[in-house]
C-alpha positions as CSV (number, residue, x, y, z in Angstrom):
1,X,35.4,31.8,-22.2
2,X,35.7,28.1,-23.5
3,X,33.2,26.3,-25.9
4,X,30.6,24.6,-24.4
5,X,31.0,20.7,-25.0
6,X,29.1,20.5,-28.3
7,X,31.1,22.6,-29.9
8,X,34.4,21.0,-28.9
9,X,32.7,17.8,-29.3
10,X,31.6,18.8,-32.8
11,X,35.0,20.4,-34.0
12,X,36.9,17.2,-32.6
13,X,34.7,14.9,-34.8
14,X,35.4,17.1,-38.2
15,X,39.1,16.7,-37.7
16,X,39.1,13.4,-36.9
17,X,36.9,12.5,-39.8
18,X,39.4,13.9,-42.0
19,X,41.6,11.0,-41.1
20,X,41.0,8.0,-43.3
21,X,40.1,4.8,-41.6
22,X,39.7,6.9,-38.0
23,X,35.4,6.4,-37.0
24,X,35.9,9.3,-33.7
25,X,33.6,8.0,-31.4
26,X,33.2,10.7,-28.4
27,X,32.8,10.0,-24.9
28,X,32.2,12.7,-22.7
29,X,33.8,11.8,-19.0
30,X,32.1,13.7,-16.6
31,X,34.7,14.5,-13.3
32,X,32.3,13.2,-10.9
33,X,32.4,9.4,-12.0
34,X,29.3,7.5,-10.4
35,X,29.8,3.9,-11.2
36,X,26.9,1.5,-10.3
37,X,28.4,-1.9,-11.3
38,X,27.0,-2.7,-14.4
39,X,29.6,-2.9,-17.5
40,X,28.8,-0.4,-20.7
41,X,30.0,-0.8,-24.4
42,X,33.5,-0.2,-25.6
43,X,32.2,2.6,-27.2
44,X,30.1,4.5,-24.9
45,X,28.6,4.4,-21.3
46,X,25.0,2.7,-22.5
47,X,24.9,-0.2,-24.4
48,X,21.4,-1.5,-26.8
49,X,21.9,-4.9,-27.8
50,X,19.9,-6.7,-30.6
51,X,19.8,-10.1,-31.3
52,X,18.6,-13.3,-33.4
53,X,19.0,-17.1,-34.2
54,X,20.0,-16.0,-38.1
55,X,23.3,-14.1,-38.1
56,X,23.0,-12.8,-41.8
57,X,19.2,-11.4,-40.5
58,X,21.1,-9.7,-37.4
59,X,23.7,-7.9,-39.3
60,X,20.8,-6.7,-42.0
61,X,18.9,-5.8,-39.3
62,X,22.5,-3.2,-37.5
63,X,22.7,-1.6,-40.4
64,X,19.4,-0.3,-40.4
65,X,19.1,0.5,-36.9
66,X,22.7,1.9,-37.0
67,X,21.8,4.4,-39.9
68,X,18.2,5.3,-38.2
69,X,20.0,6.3,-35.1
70,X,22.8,8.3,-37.0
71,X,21.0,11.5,-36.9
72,X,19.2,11.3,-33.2
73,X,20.6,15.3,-32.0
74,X,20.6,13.4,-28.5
75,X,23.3,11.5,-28.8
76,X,26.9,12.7,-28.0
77,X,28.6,10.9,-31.2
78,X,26.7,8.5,-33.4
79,X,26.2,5.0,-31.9
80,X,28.5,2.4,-32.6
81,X,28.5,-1.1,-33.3
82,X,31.0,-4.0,-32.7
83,X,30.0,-5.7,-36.2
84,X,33.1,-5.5,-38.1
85,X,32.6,-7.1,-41.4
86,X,35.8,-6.0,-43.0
87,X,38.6,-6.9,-40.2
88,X,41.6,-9.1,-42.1
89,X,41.4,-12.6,-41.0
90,X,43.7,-14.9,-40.7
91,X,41.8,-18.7,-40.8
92,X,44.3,-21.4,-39.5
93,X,42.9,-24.6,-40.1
94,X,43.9,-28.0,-38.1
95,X,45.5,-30.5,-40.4
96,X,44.7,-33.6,-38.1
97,X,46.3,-36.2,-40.5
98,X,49.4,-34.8,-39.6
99,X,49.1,-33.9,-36.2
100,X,48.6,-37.6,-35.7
101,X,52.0,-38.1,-37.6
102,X,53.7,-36.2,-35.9
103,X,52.2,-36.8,-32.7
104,X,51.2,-33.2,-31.5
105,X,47.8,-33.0,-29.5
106,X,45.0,-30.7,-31.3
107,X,44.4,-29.9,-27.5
108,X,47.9,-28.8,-27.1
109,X,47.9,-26.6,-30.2
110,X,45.0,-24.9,-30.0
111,X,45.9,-24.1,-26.2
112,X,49.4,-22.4,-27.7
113,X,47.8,-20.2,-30.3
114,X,45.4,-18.8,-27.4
115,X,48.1,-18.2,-25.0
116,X,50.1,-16.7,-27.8
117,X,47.8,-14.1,-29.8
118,X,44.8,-13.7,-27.5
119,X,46.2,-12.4,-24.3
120,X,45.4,-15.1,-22.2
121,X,45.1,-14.2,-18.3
122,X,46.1,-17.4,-15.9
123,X,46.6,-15.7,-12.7
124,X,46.6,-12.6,-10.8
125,X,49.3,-11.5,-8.0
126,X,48.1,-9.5,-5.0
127,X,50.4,-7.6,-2.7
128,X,49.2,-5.3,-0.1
129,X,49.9,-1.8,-2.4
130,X,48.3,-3.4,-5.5
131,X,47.4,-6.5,-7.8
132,X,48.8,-7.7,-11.1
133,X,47.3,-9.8,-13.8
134,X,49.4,-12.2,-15.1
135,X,49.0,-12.5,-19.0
136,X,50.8,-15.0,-21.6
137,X,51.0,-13.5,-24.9
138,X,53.9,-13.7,-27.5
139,X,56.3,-10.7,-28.0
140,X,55.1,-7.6,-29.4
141,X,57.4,-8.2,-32.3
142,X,56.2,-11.9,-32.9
143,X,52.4,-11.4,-33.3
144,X,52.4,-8.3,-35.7
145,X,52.8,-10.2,-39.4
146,X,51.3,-13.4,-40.4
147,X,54.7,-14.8,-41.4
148,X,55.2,-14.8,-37.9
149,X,52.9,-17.5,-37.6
150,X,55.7,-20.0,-39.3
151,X,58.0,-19.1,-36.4
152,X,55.9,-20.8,-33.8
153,X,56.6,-24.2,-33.0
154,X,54.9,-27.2,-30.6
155,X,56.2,-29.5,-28.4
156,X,54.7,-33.1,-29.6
157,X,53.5,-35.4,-26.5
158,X,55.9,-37.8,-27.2
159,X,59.5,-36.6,-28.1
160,X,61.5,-33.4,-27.3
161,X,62.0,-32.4,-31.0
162,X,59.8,-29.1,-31.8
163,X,57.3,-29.1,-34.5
164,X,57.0,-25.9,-36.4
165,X,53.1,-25.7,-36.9
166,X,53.4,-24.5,-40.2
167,X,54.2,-28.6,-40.4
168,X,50.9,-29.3,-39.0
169,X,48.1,-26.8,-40.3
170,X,47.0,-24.3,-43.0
171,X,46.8,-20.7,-42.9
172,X,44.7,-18.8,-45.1
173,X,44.3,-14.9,-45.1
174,X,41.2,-13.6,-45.6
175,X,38.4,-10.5,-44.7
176,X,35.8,-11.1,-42.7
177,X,34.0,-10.5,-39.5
178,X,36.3,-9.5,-36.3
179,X,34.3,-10.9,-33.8
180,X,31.3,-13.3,-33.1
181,X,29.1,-11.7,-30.3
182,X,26.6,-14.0,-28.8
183,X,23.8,-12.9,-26.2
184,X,22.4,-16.2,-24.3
185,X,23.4,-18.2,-27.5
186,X,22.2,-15.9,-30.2
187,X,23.9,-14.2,-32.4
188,X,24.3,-10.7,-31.6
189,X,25.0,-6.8,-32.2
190,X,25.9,-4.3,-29.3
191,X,25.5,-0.2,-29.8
192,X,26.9,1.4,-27.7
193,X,26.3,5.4,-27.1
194,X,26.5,8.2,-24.7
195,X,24.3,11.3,-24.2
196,X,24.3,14.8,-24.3
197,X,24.2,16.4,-21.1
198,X,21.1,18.6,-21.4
199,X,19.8,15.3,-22.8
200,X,17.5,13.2,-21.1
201,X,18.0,9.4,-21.1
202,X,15.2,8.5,-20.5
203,X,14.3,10.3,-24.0
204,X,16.7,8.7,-26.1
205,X,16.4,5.0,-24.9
206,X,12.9,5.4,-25.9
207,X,14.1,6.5,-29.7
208,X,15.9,4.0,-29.6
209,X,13.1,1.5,-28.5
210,X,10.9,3.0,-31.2
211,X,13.6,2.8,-33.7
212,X,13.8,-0.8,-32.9
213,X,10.6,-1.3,-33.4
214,X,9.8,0.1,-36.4
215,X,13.4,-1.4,-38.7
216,X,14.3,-4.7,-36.4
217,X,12.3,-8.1,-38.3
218,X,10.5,-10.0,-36.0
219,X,13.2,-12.7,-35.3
220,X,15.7,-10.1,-34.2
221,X,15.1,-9.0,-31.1
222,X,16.6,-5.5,-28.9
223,X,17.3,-4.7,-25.4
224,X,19.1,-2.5,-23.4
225,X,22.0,-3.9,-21.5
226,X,24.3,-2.5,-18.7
227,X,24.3,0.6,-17.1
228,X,21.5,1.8,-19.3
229,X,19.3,-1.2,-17.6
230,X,20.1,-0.8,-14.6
231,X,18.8,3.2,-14.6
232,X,16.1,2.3,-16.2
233,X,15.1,-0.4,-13.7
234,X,16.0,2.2,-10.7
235,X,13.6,5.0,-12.5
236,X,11.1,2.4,-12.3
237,X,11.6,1.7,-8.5
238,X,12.1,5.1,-7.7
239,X,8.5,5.8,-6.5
240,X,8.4,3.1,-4.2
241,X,12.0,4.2,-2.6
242,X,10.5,7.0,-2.1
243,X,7.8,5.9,-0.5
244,X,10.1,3.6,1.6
245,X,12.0,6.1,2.6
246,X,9.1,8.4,3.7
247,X,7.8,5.7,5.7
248,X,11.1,4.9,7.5
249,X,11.7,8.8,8.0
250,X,7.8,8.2,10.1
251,X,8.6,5.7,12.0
252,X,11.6,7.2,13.4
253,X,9.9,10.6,14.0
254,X,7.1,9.1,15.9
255,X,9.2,6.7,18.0
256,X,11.2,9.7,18.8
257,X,8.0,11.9,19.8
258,X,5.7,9.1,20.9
259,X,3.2,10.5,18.5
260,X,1.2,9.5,15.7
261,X,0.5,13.0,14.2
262,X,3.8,15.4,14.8
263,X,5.5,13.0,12.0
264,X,3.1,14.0,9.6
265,X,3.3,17.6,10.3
266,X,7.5,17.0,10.1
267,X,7.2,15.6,6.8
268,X,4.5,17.5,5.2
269,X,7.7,20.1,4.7
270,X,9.1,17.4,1.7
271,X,5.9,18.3,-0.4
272,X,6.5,21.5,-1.2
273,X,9.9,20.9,-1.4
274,X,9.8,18.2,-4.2
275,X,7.1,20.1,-6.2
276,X,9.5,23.2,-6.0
277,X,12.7,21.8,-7.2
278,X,11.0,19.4,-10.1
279,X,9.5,22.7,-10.9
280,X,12.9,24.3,-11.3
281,X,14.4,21.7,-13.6
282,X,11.4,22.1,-15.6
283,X,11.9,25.7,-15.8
284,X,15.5,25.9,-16.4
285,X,14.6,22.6,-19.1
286,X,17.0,20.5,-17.2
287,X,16.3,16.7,-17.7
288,X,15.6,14.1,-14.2
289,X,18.8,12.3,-14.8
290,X,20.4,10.4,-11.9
291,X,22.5,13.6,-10.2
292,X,19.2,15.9,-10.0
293,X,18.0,12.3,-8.1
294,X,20.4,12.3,-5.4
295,X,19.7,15.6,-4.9
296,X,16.2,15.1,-4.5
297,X,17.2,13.0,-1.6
298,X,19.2,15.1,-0.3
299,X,16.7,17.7,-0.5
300,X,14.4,16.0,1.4
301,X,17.1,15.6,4.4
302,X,17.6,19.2,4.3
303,X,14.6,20.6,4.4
304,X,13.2,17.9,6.8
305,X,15.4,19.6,9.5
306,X,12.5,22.9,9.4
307,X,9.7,20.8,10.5
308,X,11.9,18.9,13.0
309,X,13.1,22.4,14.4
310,X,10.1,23.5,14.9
311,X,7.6,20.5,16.2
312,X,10.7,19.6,18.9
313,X,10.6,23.1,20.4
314,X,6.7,23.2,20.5
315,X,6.9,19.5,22.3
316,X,9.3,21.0,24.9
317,X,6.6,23.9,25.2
318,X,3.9,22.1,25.4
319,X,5.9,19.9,28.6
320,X,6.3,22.7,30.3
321,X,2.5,23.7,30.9
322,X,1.9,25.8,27.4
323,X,-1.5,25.8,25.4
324,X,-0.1,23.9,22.0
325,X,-1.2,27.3,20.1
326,X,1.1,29.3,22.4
327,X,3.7,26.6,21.8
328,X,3.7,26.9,18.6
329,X,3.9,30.5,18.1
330,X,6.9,30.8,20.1
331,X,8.4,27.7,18.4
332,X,7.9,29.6,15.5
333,X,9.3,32.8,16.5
334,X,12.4,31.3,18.3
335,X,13.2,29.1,15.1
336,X,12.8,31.1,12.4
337,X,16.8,32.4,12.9
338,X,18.2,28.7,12.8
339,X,15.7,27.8,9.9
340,X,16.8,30.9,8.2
341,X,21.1,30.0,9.1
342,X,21.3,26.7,8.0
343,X,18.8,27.0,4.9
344,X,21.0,29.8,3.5
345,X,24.6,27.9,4.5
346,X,22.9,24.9,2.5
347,X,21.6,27.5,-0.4
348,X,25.0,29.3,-0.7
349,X,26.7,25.6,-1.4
350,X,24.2,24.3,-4.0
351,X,24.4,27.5,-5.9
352,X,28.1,27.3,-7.5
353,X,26.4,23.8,-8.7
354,X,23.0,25.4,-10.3
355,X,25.4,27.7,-11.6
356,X,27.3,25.0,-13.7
357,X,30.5,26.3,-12.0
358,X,33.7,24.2,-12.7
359,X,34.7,21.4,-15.1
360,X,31.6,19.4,-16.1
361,X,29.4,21.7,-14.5
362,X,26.9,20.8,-16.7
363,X,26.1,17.5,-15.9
364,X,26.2,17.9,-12.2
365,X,24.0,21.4,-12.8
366,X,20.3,19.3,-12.2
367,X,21.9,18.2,-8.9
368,X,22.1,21.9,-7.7
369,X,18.6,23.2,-9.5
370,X,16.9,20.5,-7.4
371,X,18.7,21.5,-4.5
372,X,18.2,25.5,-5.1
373,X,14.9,25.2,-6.2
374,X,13.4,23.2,-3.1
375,X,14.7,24.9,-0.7
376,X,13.8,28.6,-1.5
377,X,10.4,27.3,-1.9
378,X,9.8,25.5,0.8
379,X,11.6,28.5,3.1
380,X,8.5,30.4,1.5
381,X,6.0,28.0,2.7
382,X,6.8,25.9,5.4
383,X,7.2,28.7,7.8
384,X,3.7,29.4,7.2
385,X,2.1,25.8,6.5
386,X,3.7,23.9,9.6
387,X,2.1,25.6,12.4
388,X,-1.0,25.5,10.8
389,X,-0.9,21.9,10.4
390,X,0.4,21.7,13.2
391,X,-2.5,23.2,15.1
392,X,-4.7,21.2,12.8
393,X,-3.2,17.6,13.8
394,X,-2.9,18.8,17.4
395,X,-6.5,19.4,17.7
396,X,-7.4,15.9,15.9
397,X,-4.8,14.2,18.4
398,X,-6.8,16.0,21.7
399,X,-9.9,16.0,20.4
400,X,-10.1,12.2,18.5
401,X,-6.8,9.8,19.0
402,X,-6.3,11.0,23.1
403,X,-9.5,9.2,23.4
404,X,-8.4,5.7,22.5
405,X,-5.6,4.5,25.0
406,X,-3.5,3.0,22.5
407,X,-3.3,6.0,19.9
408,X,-2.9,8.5,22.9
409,X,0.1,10.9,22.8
410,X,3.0,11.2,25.2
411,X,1.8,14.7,25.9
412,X,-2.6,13.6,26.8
413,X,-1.8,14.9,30.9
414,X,-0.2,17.9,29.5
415,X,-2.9,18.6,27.2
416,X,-5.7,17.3,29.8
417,X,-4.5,18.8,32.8
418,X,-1.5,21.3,32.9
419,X,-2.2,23.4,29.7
420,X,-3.0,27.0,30.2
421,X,-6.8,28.1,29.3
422,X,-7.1,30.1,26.0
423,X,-7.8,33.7,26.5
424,X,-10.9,34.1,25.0
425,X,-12.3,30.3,25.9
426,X,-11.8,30.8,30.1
427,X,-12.0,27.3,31.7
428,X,-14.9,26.6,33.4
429,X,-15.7,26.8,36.6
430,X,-15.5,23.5,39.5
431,X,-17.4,22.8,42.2
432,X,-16.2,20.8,45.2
């Protein structure tokens, strides 16, 4: 049996620590890549981003941040930073004096040291297999020493004789910062991390947040950027999709059985069901992360199909001349084989994925707990509850909503005229 992914995580780390200069940052990549458009750090899927109008208060302020997050368990490897304070630098600086003897354009020289050292991208070429990004950059061989530097030369505007821009500018070596990040004009600082998966995110972006808030001065500011944002922000909405979703799932249902009631009795089958698979990630102390999500949606389309199974055979019933507690009984009865079929076909495919079975099981394990858990639980109960709400909403539709035209159901005649008299209630007698 392999090591689980902490342990391979954790023995990767040591040996790469042993390197000197190597800082391992480990991503894990889980097989089932779900990309929802937002860019993440270079150094992990989720990116926090702090920033401030003084640069010197900004890079004070990573470093504190960056060793108060060091020792979070949640975290797959430590955090990282882009702040680079010891990258060699080499400073060229513009001797305009001589670019004006010599006629060369500062325009024109600053233009050939970006195409040449900072792979610059001027077009890209589509054909109907694939695209290509054309990039100008100097030769592998030309850009690796800064004595290469005095083998560059520029073309003045005026003249054909080449310049060498050693001619025309100063170059200083020196160590410094690699980059300059900015975030809407501030200086900034982006971490960038990944999870554990039995970690909850939603867990560790608030340690984060509180980190922030108790280290970070009150001119530097943090927030999370990317992907991170953009879960957080769907979390947020997910209540109301839900309840969006519910609602559309009505409307359809009573278009389709001209009812007000029978969609309520349809859906009152997701209940249960969501109840019973948060309560299995709970139990199994899985974490609501975006898989177990989707398959709380997809639990609610499988177990939506009970109710459905049942309330349309009763509504045929009940067109054909049956009392609606006749018509449900044998709805019952005739359904439960169906019900039983296709929730065990849908059981016996989410279980390999509770189980964790396969590379990256894992993280795709919530996905299959929700899925497991909701349906065994509401098989227990929905084949018990329905029919009594049923009967329940039935009565309320003959007996209150039949008695305003506009709320009346499809089936009033039936239920008025055609339905067959209860055994122990015989109808009464007429006179002519």
């Amino acid at each position: 049996e392999r090591a689980d992914i902490d342990t391979v995580a954790a023995q990767l780390r040591k040996a790469c620590s042993s390197i000197p200069g190597v800082l391992p940052t480990l991503n894990p990549q889980p097989v089932l890549q779900i990309n929802i458009g937002a860019a993440g750090s270079q150094f992990g899927r989720y990116s926090y981003v702090i920033s401030g109008i003084d640069p010197n208060e900004v890079y004070a302020a990573a470093d504190k941040l960056g060793a108060k997050l060091r020792d979070y368990p949640g975290f797959a490897s430590p955090p990282r930073s882009d702040l680079f304070r010891a990258t060699p630098n080499l400073d060229i600086q513009i001797d305009r004096d001589r670019t004006g003897t010599y006629g060369v354009s500062t325009t024109k020289l600053e233009g050939l040291l970006r195409a040449a050292y900072s792979q610059n991208y001027v077009y890209l070429i589509k054909t109907p297999d694939d695209q290509y990004q054309v990039i100008v950059e100097a030769d592998d061989q030309a850009r690796t020493s800064p004595q290469n530097l005095r083998e560059v030369y520029v073309k003045p505007d005026n003249g054909s004789t080449m310049i060498p821009i050693r001619a025309v500018t100063k170059a200083q070596q020196n160590v410094g910062l690699q980059s300059v990040n900015h975030l809407n004009q501030f200086t900034s600082v982006t971490f960038g991390f990944d999870t554990k998966p039995n970690a909850a995110l939603g867990d560790v972006i608030n340690y984060i947040q509180k980190s922030a808030a108790e280290v970070l001065p009150p001119s530097v500011t943090g927030e999370l950027q990317g992907e991170g944002l953009v879960l957080q922000q769907l979390f947020r909405a997910l209540p109301f999709l839900v309840i969006a979703a519910v609602f559309v799932m009505y409307v359809i249902l009573g278009i389709l059985y001209e009812s007000y009631v029978h969609p309520v009795t349809v859906l009152s089958t997701l209940f249960p069901a969501v109840v019973g698979g948060l309560m299995t990630l709970w139990l199994f102390n899985s974490t609501l992360s975006l898989y177990s999500v989707i398959g709380l949606f997809l639990l609610m389309g499988l177990v939506k199909k009970n109710g459905i199974m049942i309330v349309d055979f009763a509504l045929h019933r009940l067109d054909e001349g049956y009392e609606w507690r006749e018509a449900i009984h044998e709805a019952s009865v005739e359904r439960f084989r169906p019900i039983i079929m296709t929730t065990l076909a849908a059981l016996m495919g989410a279980l390999p994925i509770a189980f964790g079975v396969g590379a990256d099981g894992s993280s795709r394990r919530p996905l299959g707990l929700v899925i497991v858990g909701g349906l065994v639980v509401s098989q227990l109960l929905t084949l018990y509850i329905t029919p009594v709400i049923y009967l329940w909403l039935e009565w309320f539709q003959e007996h209150v909503l039949d008695r305003v035209p506009f709320l009346r159901s499809a089936h009033f005649h039936e239920h008025e005229f055609t339905h067959k008299p209860d055994p122990g209630h015989p109808a009464p007698a007429t006179t002519s």
